[in-house]
C-alpha positions in Angstrom: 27.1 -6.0 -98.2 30.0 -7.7 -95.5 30.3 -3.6 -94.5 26.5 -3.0 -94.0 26.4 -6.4 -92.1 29.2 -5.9 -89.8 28.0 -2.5 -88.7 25.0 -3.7 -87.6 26.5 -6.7 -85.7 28.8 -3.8 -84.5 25.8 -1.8 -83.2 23.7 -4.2 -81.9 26.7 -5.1 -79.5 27.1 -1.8 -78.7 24.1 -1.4 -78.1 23.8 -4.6 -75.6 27.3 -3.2 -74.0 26.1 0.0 -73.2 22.8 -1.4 -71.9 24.4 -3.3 -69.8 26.5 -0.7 -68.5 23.6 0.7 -66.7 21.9 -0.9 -63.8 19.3 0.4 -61.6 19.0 0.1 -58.2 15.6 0.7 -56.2 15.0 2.7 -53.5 15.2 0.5 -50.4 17.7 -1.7 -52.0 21.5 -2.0 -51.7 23.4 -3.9 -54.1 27.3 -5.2 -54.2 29.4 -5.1 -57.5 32.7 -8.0 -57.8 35.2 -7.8 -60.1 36.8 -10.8 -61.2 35.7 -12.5 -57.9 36.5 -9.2 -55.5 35.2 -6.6 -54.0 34.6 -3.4 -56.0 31.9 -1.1 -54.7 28.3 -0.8 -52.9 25.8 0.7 -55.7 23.0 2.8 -54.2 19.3 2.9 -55.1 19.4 5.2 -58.8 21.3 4.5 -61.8 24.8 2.9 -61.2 27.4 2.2 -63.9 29.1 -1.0 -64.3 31.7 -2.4 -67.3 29.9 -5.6 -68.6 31.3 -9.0 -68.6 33.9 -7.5 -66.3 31.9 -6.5 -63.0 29.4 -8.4 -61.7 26.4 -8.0 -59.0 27.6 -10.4 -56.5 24.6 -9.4 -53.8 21.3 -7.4 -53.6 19.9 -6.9 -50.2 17.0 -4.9 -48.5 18.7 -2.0 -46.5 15.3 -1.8 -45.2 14.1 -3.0 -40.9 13.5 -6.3 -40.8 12.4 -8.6 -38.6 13.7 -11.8 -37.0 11.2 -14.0 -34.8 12.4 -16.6 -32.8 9.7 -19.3 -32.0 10.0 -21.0 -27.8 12.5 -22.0 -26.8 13.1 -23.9 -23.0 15.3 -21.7 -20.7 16.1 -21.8 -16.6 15.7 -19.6 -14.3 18.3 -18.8 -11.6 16.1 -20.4 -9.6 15.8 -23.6 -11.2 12.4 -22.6 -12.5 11.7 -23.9 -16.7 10.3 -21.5 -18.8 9.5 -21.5 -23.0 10.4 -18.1 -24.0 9.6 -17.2 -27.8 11.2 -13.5 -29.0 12.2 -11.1 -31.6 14.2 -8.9 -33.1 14.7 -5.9 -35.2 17.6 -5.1 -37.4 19.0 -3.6 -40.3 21.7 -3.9 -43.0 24.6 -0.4 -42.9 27.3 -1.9 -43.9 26.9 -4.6 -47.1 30.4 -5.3 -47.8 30.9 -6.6 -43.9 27.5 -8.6 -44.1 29.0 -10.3 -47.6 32.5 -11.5 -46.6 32.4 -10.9 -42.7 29.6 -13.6 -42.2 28.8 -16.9 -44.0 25.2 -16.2 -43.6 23.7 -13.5 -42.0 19.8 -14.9 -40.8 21.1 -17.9 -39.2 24.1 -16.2 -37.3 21.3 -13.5 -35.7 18.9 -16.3 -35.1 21.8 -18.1 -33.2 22.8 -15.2 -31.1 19.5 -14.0 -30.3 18.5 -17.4 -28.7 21.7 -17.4 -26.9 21.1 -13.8 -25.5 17.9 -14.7 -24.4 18.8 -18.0 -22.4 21.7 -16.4 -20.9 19.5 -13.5 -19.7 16.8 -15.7 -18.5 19.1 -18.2 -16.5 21.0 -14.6 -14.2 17.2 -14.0 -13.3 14.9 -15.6 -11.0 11.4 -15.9 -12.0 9.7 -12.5 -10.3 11.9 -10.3 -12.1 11.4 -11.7 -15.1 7.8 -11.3 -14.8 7.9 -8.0 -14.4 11.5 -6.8 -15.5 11.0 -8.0 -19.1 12.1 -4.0 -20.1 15.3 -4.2 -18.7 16.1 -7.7 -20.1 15.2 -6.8 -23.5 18.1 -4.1 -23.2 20.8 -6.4 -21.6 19.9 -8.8 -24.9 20.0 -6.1 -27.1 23.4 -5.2 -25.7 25.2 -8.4 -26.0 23.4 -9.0 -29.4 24.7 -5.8 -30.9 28.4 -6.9 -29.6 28.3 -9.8 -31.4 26.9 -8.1 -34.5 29.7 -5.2 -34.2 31.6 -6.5 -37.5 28.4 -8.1 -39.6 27.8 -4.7 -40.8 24.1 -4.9 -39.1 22.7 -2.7 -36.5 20.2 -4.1 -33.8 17.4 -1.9 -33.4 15.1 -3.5 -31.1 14.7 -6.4 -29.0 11.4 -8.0 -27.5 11.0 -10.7 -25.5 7.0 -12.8 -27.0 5.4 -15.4 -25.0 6.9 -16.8 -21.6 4.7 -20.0 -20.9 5.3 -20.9 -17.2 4.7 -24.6 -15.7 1.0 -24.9 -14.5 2.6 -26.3 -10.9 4.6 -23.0 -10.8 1.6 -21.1 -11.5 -0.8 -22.4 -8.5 2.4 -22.3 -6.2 2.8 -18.3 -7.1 -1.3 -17.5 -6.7 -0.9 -18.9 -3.5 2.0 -17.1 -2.5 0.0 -14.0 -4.2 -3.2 -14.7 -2.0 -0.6 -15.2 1.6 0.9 -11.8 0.7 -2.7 -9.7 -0.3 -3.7 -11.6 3.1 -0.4 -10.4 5.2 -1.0 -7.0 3.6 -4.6 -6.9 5.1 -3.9 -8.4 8.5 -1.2 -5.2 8.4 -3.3 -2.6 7.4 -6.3 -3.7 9.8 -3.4 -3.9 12.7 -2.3 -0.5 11.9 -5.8 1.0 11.4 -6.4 -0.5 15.3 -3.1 0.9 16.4 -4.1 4.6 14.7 -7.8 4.2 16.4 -6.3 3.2 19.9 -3.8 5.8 19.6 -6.4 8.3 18.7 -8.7 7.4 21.3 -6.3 7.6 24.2 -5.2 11.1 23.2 -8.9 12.1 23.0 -9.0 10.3 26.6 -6.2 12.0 28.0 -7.2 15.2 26.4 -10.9 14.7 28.2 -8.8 14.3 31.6 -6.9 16.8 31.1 -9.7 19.1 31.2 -12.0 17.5 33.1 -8.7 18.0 35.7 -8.6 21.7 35.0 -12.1 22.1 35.1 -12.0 20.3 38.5 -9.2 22.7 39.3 -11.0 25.8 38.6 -14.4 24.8 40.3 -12.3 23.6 43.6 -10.1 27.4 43.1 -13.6 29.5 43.1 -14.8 27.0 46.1 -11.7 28.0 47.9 -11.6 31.9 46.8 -15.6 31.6 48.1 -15.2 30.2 51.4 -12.2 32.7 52.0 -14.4 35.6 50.6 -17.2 34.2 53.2 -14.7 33.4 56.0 -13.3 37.1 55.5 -16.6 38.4 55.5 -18.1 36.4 58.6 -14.7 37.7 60.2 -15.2 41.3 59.3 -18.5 41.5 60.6 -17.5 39.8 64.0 -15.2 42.1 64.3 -16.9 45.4 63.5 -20.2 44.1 65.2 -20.1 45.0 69.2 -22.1 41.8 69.5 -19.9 39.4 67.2 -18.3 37.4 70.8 -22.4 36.6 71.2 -22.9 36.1 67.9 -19.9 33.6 67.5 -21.4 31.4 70.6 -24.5 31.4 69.5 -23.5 29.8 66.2 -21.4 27.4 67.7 -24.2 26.2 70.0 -26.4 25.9 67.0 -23.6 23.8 65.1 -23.4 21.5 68.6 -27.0 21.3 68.6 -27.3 19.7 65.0 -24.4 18.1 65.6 -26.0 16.2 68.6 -29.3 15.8 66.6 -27.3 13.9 63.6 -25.4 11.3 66.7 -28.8 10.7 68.0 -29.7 9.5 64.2 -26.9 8.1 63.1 -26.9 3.9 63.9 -24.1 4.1 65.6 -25.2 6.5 68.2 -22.7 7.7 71.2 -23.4 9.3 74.9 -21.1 12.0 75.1 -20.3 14.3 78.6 -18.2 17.6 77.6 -17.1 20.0 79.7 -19.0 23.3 78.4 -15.9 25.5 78.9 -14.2 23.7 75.8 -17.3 23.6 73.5 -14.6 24.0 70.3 -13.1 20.9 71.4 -15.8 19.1 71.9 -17.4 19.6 68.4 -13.7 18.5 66.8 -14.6 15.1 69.0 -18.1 15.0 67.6 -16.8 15.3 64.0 -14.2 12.6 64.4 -16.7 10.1 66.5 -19.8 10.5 64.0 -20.1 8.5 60.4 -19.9 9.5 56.8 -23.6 10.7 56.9 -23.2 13.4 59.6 -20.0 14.4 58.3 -21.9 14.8 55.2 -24.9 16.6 56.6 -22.4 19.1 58.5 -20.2 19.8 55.7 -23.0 20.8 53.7 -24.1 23.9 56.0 -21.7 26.6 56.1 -21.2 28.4 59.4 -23.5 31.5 59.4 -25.8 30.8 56.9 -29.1 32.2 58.0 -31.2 29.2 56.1 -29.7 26.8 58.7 -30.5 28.0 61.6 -33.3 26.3 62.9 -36.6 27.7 63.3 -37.4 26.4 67.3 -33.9 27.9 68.1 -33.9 31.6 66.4 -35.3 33.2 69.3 -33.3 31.5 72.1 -31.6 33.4 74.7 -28.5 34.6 74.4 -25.5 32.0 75.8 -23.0 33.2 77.8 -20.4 31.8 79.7 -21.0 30.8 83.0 -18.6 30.0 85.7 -17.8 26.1 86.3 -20.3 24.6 89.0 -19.2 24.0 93.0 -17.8 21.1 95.0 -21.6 20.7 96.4 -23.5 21.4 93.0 -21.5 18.9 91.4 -22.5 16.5 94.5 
């Protein structure tokens, strides 16, 4: 009876011992074993062995991403600007032996070092950048939070900076600075657009000039090349013409004629006495004695054009020269 009862005492701490020997871990779970108060090894997720009433599980964590918010906090700018910045941050448990002994407690030391990241970050930089360089700060605080956390056993994943609440003063003083520069930005552009249209319209204007002047150029070149042609012609035919010596007088008497005609209705008519031996001089006088109008009315009829010669003086005479009157004619 003592023998039956003692082997099933014997059994049923067996039993309880071996039980006990086995401990299972989950899977996103790590858990750390102590022996006699010290370290003895980091069970994984799956069946672990341990000897009962000797080893004990000191420490299950989550080896799982968590996350640590931080809720606003007041910080200053470089430029003496206060802000309430609110943040978080990502992390994760590799090693669990460093985060058991290396740290007294592992949630309030992060909190603590991510708030002091942050302020430090926020007081180097001035208010702009940190409106719109939040990427980059969220590194630099990443980087001095993971230096901190080099011997916790805990890697930093991520860091992001929440809500940055800025003064309402600070925010009227920055929409007018906002509305100056959208105003300086249009004043600039509408300067520069005027500068580009001036610009554009005195090359078009010294373009038009420059061919109005070549136009000119070319008109006043055929002009010439046409007057030469005509002189060379009027010459040629005076030349091969037995009559050209009358032919020449009687155009220049013609020319005097008209030129007298255009004196006598000009308002600031002249009596003239030339000496008919030097009738070439004496039109030279004429043109330099008469006004813009007969110069005007001369220039405009070429020598020997048939069209000009007037009708009442087409069939005079022909003139010759004649020998200078006597001492008793001129009497």
């Amino acid at each position: 009876m003592e023998a039956t009862i003692f082997s099933i005492v014997f059994g049923l701490l067996s039993g309880t011992y071996i039980y006990r020997s086995f401990r299972i871990i989950d899977q996103g779970q790590i858990a750390l074993v102590e022996r006699f108060g010290k370290y003895q090894k980091t069970m994984e997720p799956g069946i672990n062995i341990v000897l009962p009433f000797i080893d004990r599980v000191a420490l299950v964590k989550s080896s799982r991403e968590q996350v640590l918010e931080m809720p606003p906090q007041p910080c200053m700018t470089s430029d003496n600007v206060s802000l309430n910045v609110s943040g978080a941050m990502y992390w994760q448990i590799v090693d669990l032996q460093k985060a058991r002994y290396n740290i007294e407690d592992v949630d309030q030391s992060l909190q603590i070092s991510l708030s002091t990241q942050i302020q430090t970050q926020i007081g180097r930089r001035e208010l702009d950048f940190i409106i719109g360089g939040q990427e980059k700060i969220n590194d630099e605080i990443l980087t001095g939070i993971s230096s901190d956390t080099r011997d916790w056993g805990i890697n930093i994943l991520r860091v992001r900076l929440g809500e940055i609440t800025i003064p309402s003063s600070v925010l009227q003083s920055m929409e007018k600075q906002k509305a100056a520069e959208i105003e300086k930005k249009a004043m600039i552009s509408l300067s520069e657009g005027q500068k580009t249209s001036e610009i554009t319209k005195a090359e078009a204007e010294a373009k038009s000039n420059k061919v109005l002047a070549e136009s000119e150029r070319q008109v006043q070149l055929q002009q010439t090349e046409a007057m030469a042609l005509s002189i060379e012609r009027i010459a040629n035919a005076i030349a091969n013409n037995p009559h050209g010596q009358e032919a020449v007088q009687y155009l220049l008497a013609q020319k005097y004629l008209e030129m007298g005609q255009a004196i006598g209705e000009s308002p600031s008519s002249k009596v003239l006495f030339m000496d008919p031996k030097s009738v070439p001089g004496a039109i030279q006088s004429l043109l330099a004695m008469t006004d813009s109008k007969i110069t005007e009315a001369i220039a405009k009829h070429p020598y020997g054009a048939a069209s000009n010669i007037s009708p009442s003086l087409r069939n005079l005479p022909e003139i010759k020269p004649f020998d200078p009157p006597s001492d008793s004619q001129k009497n």
